[in-house]
VOGU-3710 file (C-alpha; in Angstrom, 3 decimals, decimal comma):
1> xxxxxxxxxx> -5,033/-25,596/7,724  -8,312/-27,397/6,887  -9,741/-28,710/10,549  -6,609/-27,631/12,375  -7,014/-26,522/15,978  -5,139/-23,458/16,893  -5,000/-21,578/19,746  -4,430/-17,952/19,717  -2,888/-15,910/22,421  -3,356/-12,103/22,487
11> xxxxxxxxxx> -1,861/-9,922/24,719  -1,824/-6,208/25,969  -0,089/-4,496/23,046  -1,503/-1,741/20,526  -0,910/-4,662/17,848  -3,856/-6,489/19,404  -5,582/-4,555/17,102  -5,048/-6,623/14,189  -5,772/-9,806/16,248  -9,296/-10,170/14,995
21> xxxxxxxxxx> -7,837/-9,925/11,565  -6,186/-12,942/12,196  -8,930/-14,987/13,213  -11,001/-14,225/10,444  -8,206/-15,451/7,822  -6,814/-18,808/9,854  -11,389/-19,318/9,852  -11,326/-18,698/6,369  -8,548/-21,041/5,868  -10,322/-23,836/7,443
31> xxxxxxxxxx> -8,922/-23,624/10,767  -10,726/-24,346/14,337  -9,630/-20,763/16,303  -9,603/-20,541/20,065  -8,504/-17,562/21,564  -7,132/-16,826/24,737  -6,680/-13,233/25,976  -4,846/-11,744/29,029  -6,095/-9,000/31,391  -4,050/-6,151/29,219
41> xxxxxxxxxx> -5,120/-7,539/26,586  -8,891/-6,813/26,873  -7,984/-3,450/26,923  -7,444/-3,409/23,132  -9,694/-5,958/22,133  -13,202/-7,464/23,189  -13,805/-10,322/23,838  -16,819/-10,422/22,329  -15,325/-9,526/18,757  -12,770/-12,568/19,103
51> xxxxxxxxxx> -16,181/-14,524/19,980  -17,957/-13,751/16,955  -14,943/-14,035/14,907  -13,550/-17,255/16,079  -16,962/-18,991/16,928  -15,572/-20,247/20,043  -15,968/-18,566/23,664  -12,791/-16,371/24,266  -10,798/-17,691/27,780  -9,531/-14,728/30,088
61> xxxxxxxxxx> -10,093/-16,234/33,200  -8,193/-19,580/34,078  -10,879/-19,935/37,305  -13,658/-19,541/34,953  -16,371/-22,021/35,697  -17,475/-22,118/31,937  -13,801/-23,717/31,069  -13,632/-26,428/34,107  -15,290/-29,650/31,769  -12,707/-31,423/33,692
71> xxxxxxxxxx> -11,348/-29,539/35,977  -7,977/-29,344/33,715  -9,466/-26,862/31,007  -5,360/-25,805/30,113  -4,291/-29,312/29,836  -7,455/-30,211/27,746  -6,973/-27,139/25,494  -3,208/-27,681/25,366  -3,420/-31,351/23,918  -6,374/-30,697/21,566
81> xxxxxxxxxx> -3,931/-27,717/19,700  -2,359/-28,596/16,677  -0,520/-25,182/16,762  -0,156/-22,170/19,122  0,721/-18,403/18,206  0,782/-15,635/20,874  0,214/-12,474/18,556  0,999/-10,031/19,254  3,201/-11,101/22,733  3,645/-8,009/24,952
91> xxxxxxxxxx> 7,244/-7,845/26,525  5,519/-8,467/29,936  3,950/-11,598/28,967  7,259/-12,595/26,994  9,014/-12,403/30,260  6,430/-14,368/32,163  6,373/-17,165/30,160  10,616/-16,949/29,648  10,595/-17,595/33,419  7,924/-19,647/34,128
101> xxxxxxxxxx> 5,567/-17,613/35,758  1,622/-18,679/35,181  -0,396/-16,464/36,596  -3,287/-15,667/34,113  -4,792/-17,788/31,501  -2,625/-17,273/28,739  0,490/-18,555/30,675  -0,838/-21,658/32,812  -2,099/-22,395/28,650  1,744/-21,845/27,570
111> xxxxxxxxxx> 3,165/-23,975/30,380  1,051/-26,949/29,433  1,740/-27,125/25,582  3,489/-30,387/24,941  6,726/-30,775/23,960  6,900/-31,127/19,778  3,528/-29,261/19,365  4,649/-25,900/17,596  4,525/-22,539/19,688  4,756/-19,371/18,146
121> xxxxxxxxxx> 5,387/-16,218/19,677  5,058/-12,866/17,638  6,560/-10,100/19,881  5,404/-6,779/19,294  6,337/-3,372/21,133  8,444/-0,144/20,858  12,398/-0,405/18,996  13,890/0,408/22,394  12,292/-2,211/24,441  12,842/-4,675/21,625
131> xxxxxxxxxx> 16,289/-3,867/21,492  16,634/-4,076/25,564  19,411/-6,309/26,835  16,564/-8,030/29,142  14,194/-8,849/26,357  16,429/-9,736/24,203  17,573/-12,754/27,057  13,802/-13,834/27,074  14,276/-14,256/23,096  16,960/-16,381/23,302
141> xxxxxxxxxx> 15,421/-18,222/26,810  11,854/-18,899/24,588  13,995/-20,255/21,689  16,289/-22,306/23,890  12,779/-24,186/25,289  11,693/-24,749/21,904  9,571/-21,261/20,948  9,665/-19,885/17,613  9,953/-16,412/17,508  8,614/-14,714/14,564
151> xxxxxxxxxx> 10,607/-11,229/14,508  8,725/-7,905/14,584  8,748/-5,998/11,324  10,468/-2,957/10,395  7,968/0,061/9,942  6,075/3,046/11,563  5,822/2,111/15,073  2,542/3,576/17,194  4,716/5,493/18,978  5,888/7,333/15,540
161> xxxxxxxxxx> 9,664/6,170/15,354  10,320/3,837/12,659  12,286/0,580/13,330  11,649/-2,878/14,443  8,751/-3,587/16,405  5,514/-4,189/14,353  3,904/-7,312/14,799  4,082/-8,845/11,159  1,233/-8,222/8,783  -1,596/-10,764/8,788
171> xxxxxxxxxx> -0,950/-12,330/5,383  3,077/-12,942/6,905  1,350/-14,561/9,993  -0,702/-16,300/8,254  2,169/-17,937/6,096  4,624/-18,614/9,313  1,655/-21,022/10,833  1,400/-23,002/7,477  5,225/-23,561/7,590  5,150/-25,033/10,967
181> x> 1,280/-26,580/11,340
//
């Protein structure tokens, strides 16, 4: 992962938590770490945590003027990756980006990563809404455009039920983005 640019996409889920985790291991690997968060997401993580952690300014705000270099900060950013992971991806912003919608920096990112580049998407949320009929069509909509889905894990949920719906443990992230950078 040595001089690899990734870009990082969290989202508003309680697994955002472990987000910072994840930047400190892909910097320790040798990786270049930009992260982009949503509104919902900066409710469980600071920006200025990812900041530190990543070295790079954190993007929330597509309008921004600190991102406009060229007036095309999403297309710059999106050809620059070399991978990008959304994780942990909320079931709103799965939906969003199964349908297209770009309306916050995270998706108008999404919708401009090139075809072939690899895009990862780490769902995370409750067994019932995982299980839901409607998510389960944005699954299979992301991995008919190309996404990879990495599958929640099995395990204590914040909600207290167990069953599937834990974004997967750092180290397992960590090893998914090796297999496709």
């Amino acid at each position: 992962m040595k001089n690899k640019n990734i870009i990082l996409g969290i989202t508003g889920s309680i697994s955002a938590y472990k987000s910072p985790f994840l930047v400190r291991e892909l910097i320790r690997e040798g990786a270049n770490v930009n992260c982009v968060i949503t509104p919902s997401g900066k409710t469980f993580v600071s920006k200025l945590v990812l900041d530190n952690l990543s070295r790079n300014r954190t993007i929330d705000d597509m309008f921004d003027d600190k991102f406009q270099d060229s007036g095309s900060w999403h297309i710059d950013k999106a050809q620059m990756c070399d991978l990008f992971i959304i994780a942990p991806c909320s079931a709103n912003t799965l939906a969003k980006i199964a349908n297209g919608f770009c309306d916050n920096a995270l998706t108008t990112l999404t919708s401009a990563i090139p075809k072939g580049k690899p895009k990862l998407i780490a769902p995370a949320m409750d067994s019932d809404m995982w299980e839901n009929v409607a998510i389960q069509r944005n699954i299979a909509q992301l991995k008919q455009d190309g996404f990879i889905v990495l599958d929640p894990e099995y395990g204590e949920l914040a909600s207290g039920i167990v069953g599937q719906g834990r974004l997967p443990e750092v180290q397992n992230l960590i090893s998914s983005i090796k297999e496709y950078i």
